[in-house]
C-alpha positions in Angstrom: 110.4 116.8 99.9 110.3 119.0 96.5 107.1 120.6 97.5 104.8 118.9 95.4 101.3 118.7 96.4 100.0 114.3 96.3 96.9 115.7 93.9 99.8 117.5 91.7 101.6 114.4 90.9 98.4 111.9 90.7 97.5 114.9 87.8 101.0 114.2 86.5 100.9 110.4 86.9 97.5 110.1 84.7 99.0 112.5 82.0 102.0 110.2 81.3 100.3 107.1 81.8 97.8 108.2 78.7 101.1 109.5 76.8 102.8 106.2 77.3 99.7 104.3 76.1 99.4 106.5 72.8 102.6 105.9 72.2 102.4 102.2 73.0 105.0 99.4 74.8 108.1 98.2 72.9 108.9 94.7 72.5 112.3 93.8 73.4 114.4 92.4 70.6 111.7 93.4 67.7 113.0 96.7 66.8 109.7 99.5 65.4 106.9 97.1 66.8 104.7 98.8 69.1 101.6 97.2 71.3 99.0 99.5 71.5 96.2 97.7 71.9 95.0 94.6 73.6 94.4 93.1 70.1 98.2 94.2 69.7 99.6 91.9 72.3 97.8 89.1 71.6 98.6 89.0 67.6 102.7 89.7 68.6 103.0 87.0 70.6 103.4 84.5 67.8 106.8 83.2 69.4 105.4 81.4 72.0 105.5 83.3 75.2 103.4 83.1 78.4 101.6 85.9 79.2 101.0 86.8 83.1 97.3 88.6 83.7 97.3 90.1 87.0 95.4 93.5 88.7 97.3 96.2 90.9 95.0 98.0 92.8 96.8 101.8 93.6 95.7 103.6 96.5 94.1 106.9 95.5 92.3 110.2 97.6 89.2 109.3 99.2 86.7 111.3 97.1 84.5 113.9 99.1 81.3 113.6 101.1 78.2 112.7 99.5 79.6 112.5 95.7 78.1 109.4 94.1 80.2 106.9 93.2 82.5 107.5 96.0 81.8 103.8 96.8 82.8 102.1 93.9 86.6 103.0 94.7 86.9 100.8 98.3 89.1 97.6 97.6 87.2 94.4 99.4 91.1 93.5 99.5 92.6 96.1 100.9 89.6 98.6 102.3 91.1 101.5 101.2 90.2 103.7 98.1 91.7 102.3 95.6 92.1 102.1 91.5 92.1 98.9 89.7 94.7 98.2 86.9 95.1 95.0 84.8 98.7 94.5 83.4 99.9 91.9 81.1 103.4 91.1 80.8 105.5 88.5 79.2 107.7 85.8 80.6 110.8 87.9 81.8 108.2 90.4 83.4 108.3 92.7 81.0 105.3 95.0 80.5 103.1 94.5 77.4 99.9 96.5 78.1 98.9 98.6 81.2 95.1 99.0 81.1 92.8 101.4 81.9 92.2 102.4 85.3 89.1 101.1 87.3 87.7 101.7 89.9 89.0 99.7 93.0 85.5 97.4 94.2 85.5 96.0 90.3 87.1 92.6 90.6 90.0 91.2 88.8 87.0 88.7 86.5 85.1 91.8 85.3 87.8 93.8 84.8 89.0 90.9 82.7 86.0 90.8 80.8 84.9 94.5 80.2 88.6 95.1 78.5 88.1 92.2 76.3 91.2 89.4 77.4 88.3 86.7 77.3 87.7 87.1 73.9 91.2 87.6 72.8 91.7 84.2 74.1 88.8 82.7 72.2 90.7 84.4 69.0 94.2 83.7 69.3 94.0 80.3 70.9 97.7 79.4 70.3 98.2 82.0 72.9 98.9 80.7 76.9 98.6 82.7 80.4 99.2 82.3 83.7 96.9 84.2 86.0 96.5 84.4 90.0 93.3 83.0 92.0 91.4 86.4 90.9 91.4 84.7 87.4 89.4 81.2 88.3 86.7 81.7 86.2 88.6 82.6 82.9 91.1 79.5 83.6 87.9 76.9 84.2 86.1 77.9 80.8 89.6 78.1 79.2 92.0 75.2 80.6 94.1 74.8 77.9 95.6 78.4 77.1 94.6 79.3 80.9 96.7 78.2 83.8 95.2 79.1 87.0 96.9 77.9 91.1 96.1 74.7 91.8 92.5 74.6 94.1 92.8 74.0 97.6 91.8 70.3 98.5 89.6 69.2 101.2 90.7 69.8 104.7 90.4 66.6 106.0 94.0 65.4 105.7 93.0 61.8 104.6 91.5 63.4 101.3 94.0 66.1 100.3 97.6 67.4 100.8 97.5 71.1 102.7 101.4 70.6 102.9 101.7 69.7 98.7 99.3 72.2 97.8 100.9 75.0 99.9 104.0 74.6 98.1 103.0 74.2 94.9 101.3 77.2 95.1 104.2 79.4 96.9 106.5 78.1 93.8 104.4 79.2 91.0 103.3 82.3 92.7 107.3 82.8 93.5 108.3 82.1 89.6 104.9 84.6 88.2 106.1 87.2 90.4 
């Protein structure tokens, strides 16, 4: 529409992205307080608010031919070339921390793990979450600040609700998003 080549605004994209990191998120109603590191997030929220974990995967450019790596950026989900981004945002969905881009094959647990939210949790642990299904691991070793979906029970209907369990998860999933 304006001209603008896609690998022109990806450039663009990735230049303000690193700007607005630098500069760090605001938090609404605490005027000069800025989040610019993970540490940073987890330290301000003293006034107990739930933090939502969860990874958007961004489609990217297929890299060319015979370049290694070029792997590492197809999404299991969505097989396409994608990058991986884990953002963490309060209750009223407002963003706290955008981290770094990763490469779309790395799941949502080791991305988790390789920016350090594990061990944020192990320091501040008057600090709660809610994550998706992506998460499980992280909300087994950590129940109590951790909230994970429910599990899915047994399909034979004499030992578990599909019906209960279907719903429960549509709600939460309804009231993260």
């Amino acid at each position: 529409m304006y001209g603008v080549g896609r690998s022109t605004v990806t450039e663009a994209i990735g230049e303000i992205r690193r700007l607005l990191a630098d500069r760090g998120f605001a938090v609404p109603g605490q005027s000069g307080l800025r989040l610019r590191t993970l540490a940073d997030v987890f330290a301000a929220d003293a006034d107990g608010v739930t933090l939502r974990i969860d990874g958007t995967e961004t489609q990217v450019r297929r890299l060319k031919a015979h370049r290694s790596g070029r792997c590492a950026f197809v999404s299991g989900k969505k097989k396409q070339n994608t990058m991986k981004t884990t953002t963490i945002s309060d209750g009223h969905g407002r963003t706290l921390r955008s981290g770094a881009d990763r490469p779309g094959r790395l799941h949502d647990q080791t991305a988790m793990r390789t920016e350090g939210i594990a061990e944020q949790f192990r320091l501040h642990s008057d600090v709660r979450a809610e994550v998706d299904e992506g998460y499980r691991r992280l909300a087994n070793e950590l129940p109590e600040p951790v909230s994970a979906p429910p599990k899915k029970p047994n399909e034979d209907p004499l030992l578990g609700d599909q019906y209960a369990w279907r719903e429960q998860r549509r709600r939460r999933s309804s009231a993260r998003i």
